[in-house]
C-alpha positions as CSV (number, residue, x, y, z in Angstrom):
1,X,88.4,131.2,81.0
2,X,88.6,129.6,84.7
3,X,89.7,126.4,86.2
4,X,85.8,125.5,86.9
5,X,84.5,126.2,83.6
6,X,83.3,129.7,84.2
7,X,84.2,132.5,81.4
8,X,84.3,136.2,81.2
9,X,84.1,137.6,77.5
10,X,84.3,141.5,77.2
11,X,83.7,142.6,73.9
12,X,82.8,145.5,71.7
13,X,81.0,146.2,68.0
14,X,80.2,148.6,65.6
15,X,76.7,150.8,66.1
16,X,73.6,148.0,66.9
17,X,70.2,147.9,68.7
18,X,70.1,144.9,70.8
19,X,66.7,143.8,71.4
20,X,65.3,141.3,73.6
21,X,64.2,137.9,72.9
22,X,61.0,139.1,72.8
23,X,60.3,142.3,72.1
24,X,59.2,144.2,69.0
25,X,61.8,146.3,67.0
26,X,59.0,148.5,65.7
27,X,57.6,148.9,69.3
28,X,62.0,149.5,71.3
29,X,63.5,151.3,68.3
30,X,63.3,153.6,65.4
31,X,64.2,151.0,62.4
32,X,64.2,153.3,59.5
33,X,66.4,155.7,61.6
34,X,69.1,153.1,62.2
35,X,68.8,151.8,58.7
36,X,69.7,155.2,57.9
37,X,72.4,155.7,59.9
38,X,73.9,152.3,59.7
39,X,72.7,151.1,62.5
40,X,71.9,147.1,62.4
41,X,69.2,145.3,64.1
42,X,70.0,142.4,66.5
43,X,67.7,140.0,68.5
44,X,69.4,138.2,71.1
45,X,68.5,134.6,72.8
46,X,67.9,136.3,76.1
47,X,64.6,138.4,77.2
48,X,64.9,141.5,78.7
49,X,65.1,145.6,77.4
50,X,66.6,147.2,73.9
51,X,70.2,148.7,74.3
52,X,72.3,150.8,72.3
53,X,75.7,149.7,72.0
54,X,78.8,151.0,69.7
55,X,82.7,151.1,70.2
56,X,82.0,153.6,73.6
57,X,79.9,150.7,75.2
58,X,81.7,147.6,76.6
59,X,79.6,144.1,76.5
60,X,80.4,141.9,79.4
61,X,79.3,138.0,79.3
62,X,79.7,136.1,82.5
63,X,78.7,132.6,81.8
64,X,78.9,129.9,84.9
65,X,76.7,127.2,85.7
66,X,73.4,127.2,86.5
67,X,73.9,127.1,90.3
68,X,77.3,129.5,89.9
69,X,74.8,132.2,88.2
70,X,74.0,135.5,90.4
71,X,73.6,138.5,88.7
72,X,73.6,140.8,91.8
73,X,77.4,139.5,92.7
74,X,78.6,139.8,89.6
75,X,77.7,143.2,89.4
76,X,78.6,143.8,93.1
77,X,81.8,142.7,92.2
78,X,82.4,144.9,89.0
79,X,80.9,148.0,91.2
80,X,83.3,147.6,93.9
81,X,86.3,147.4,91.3
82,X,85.2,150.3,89.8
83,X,84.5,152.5,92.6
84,X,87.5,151.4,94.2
85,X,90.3,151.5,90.9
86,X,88.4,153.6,88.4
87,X,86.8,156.3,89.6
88,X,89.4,157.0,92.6
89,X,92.5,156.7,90.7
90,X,91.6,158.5,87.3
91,X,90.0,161.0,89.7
92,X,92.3,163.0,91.4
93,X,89.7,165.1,93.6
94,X,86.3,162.8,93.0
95,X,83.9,163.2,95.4
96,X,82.8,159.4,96.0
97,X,79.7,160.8,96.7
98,X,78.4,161.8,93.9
99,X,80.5,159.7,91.3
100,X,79.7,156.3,93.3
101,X,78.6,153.3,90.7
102,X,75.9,151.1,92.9
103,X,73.3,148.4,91.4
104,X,69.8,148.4,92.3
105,X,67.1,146.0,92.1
106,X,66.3,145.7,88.8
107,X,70.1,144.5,88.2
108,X,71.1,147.7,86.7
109,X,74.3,149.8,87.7
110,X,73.7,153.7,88.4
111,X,76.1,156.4,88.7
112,X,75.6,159.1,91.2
113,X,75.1,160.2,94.9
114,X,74.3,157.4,96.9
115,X,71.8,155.9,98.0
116,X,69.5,156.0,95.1
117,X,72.3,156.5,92.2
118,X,71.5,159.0,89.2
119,X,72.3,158.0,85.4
120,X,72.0,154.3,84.5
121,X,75.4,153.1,82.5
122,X,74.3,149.5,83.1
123,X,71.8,146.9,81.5
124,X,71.3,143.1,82.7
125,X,69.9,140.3,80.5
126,X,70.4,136.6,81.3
127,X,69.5,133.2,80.3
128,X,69.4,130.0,81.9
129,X,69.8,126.7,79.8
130,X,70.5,122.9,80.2
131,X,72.4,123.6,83.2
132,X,74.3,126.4,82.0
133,X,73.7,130.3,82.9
134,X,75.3,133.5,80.9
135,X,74.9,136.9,82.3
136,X,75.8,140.2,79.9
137,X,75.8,143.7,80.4
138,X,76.5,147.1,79.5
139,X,79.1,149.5,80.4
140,X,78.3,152.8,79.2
141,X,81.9,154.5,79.0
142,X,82.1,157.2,76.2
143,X,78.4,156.3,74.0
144,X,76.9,158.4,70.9
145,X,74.2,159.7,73.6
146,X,72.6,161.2,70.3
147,X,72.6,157.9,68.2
148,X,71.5,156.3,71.7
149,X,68.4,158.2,72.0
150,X,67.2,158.1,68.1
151,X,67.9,154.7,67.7
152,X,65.7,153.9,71.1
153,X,62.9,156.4,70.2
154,X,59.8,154.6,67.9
155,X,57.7,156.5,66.5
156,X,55.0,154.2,66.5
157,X,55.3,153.1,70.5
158,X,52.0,154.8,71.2
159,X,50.5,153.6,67.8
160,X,51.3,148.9,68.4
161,X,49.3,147.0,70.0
162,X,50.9,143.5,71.6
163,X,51.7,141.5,73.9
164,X,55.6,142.0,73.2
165,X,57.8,142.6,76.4
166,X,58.4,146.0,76.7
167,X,61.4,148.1,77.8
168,X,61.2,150.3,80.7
169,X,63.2,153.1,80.0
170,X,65.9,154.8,82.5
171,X,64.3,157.9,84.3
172,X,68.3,159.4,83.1
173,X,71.0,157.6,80.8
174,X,74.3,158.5,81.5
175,X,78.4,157.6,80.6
176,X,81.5,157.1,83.0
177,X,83.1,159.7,81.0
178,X,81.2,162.2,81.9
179,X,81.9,161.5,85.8
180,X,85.5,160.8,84.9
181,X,86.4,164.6,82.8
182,X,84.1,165.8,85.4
183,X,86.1,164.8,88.2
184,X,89.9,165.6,87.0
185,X,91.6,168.9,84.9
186,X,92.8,166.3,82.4
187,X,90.6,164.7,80.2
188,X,90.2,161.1,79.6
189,X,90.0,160.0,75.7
190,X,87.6,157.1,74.7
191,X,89.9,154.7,74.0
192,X,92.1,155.1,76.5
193,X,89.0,155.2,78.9
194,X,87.9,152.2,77.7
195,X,91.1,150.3,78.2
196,X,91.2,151.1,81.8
197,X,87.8,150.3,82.4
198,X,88.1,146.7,80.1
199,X,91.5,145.9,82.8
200,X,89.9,147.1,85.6
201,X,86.4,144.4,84.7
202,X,89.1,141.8,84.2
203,X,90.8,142.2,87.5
204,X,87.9,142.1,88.9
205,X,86.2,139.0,88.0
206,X,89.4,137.0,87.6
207,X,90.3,138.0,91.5
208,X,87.3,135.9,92.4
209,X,88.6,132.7,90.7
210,X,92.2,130.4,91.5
211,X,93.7,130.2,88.0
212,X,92.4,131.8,84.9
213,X,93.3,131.7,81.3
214,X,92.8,135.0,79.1
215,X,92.5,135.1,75.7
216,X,92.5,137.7,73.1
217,X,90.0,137.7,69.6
218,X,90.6,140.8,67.5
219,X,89.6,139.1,64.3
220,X,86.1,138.7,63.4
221,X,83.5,136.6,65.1
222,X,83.1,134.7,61.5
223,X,86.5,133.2,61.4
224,X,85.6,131.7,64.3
225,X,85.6,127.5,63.5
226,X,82.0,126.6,64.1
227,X,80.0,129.8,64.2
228,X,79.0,130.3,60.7
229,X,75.5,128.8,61.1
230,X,75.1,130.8,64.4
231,X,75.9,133.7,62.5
232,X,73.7,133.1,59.6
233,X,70.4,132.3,62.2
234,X,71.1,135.6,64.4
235,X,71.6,137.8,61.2
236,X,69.1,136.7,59.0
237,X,65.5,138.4,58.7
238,X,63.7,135.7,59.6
239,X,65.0,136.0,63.3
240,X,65.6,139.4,63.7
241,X,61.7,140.0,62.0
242,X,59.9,137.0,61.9
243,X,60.5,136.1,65.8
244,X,58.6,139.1,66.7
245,X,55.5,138.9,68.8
246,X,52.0,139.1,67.0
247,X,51.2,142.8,67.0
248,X,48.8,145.5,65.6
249,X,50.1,148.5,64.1
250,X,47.4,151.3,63.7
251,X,48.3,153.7,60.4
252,X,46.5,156.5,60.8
253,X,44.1,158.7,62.6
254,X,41.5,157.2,60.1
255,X,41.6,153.8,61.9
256,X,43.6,151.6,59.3
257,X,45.5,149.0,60.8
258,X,47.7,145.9,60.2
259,X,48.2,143.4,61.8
260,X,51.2,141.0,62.1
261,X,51.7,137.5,63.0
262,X,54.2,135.7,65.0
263,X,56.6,135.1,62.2
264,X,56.4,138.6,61.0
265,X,53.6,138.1,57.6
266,X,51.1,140.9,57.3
267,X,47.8,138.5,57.7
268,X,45.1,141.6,57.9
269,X,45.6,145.0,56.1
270,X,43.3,148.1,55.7
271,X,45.9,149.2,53.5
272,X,46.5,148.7,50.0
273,X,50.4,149.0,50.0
274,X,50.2,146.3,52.7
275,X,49.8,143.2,50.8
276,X,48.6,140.3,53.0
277,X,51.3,137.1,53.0
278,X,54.0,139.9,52.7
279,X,56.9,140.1,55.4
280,X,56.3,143.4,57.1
281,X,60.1,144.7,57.4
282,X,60.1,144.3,53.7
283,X,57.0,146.7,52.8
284,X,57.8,148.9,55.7
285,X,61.2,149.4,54.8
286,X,60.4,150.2,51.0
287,X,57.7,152.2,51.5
288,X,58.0,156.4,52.8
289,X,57.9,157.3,56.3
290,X,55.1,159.6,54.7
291,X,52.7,156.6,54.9
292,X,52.6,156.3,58.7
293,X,52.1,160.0,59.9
């Protein structure tokens, strides 16, 4: 927290798929695969792409106001830190010119030989609001790449029909790790990796500010006073489900389809196991993946 106002949050959490405000979780992810795997769904406030997160991915929150809120700084900022403290001093023999972290213009960060950067470890999303701005990103440092790709993969992304915003995926998704071990005979564990890299985001974002305050949570977010009915909206179905998009979803080859409204009832079905009225997360998770090849 800083003089003006301004806060930083860096945080981390268990396996997820984050999607945006308004996307489709049928259409960015494979649900029954994280459901499987213990995965959980999220829908955030903001718009903008899925993401993959778990304890190898930091979360970074810059909120400010409204006219403090710049996206390409911040990340110029965290860039420069990390090319300049990270990679250099972990490394002892990197080549900065092929391990160089630079953002491009869609506001992500890439990692790789300058000037058009290689593997993306770095997704934006913000939101603007009653004169208030947040920023948040991730910082791919040691991710499940497997989990990552399975979780992001719908098998149905050729088979929905909507006007849902769509992700555009990364041409290559990559970690810092892999730059980091690849750059130095000793290797760099997670944790320790992600340590540096959380001190290094803090020094740089708190050099740009006079005074600062930092303060450390390692309990969980719902002892926090105040949040419970936050909590309770962003896990419940009928926000991570019901605020999807209207979509049609076709079944088979035969030409069955269903379609869903905005808050996430079935209101046409070709399909007897698809009851109209019905929420379609609940007959689509208690049915067989059978049903939709």
């Amino acid at each position: 927290m800083c003089s003006n106002g301004d806060s930083l949050l860096i945080w981390r959490n268990s396996p997820a798929v984050v999607i945006g405000r308004y996307q489709n979780p049928w259409l960015e992810s494979d649900v029954r695969f994280c459901q499987a795997n213990g995965i959980r769904l999220a829908r955030r406030h903001s718009g903008g792409g899925a993401v993959y997160h778990d304890e190898g991915n930091i979360n970074i929150s810059v909120l400010t106001t409204h006219e403090g809120h710049s996206r390409k700084r911040n990340l110029q900022i965290l860039a420069h830190f990390l090319n300049a403290e990270l990679l250099c001093r972990l490394s002892d023999d990197v080549d900065i010119g092929t391990s160089r972290l630079i953002a491009n213009s869609r506001d992500d960060l890439l990692i790789g030989k300058p000037p058009n950067g290689g593997a993306k470890v770095s997704g934006t999303a913000a939101r603007i609001a009653r004169g208030r701005a947040y920023h948040h990103f991730t910082l791919l440092v040691d991710v499940g790449m497997d989990a990552l790709r399975h979780s992001l993969n719908s098998p149905f992304k050729d088979r929905i029909e909507t006007n849902a915003s769509r992700s555009v995926p990364a041409k290559s998704v990559g970690n810092l790790a892999q730059h980091i071990k690849r750059s130095t005979n000793q290797l760099v564990g997670t944790e320790e990796l992600v340590e540096k890299v959380t001190d290094c985001v803090l020094r740089a974002f708190i050099s740009q500010y006079e005074s600062s305050k930092l303060v450390r949570w390692g309990g969980e977010m719902d002892k926090l006073r105040g949040i419970d009915e936050i909590l309770n909206n962003l896990r419940s179905d009928e926000w991570v489900y019901g605020k999807t998009p209207k979509f049609t979803l076709q079944l088979m080859d035969n030409g069955g389809a269903i379609c869903v409204e905005n808050n996430g009832l079935i209101c046409e079905s070709s399909s007897g196991q698809f009851s109209i009225g019905t929420p379609f997360h609940k007959a689509f998770l208690s049915l067989s993946s059978d049903c939709f090849k």
